[in-house]
N, C-alpha and C positions, 0 to 999 in steps of 0.2 A: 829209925823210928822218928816220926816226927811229934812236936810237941808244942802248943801252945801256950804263951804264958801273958799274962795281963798284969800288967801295971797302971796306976793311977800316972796319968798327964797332971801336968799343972797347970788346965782349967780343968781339973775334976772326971774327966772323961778317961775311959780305957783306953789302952794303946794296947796293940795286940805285937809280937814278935814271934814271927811264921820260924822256927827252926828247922832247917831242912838236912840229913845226911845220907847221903847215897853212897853204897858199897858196892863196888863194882870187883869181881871175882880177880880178875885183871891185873889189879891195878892194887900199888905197897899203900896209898895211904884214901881213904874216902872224899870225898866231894860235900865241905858244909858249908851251910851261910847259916850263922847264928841271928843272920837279921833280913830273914828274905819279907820282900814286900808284899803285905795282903794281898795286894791290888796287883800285882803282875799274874802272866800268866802260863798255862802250865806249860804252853810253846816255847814262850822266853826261858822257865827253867830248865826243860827239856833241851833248848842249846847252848844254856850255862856249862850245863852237865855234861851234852859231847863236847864241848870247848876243853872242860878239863880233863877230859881223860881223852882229849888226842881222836875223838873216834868219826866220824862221817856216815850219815844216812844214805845206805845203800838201795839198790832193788834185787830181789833173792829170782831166782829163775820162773816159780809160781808169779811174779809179781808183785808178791809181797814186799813190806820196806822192812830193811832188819839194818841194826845197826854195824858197819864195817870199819877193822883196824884202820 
């Protein structure tokens, strides 16, 4: 589940903290960042995410990319 939460900065402005946690069937414990960056993008956390679970962007025989052990 992700969740946004907003807090006052100290010039008065929101600050946003992107919470992110991925559960992967796999794998004993989940993938979070309690402080992902608004402004990155969904590539960079897509290879946050195969980083920590070990995994590599395959191609499946149709073609298709599926992710491989």
């Amino acid at each position: 589940m992700n969740q946004v939460e907003t807090k006052p900065a100290a010039h008065g402005a929101k600050v946003q903290d992107i919470h992110v946690k991925v559960v992967y069937a796999s794998a004993v414990d989940p993938y979070t960042d309690s402080h992902a960056d608004p402004a990155s993008t969904v590539g960079a956390l897509k290879a946050a995410v195969f980083s920590f679970f070990n995994l590599q962007e395959g191609s499946r025989a149709d073609g298709a990319l599926s992710p491989a052990v």
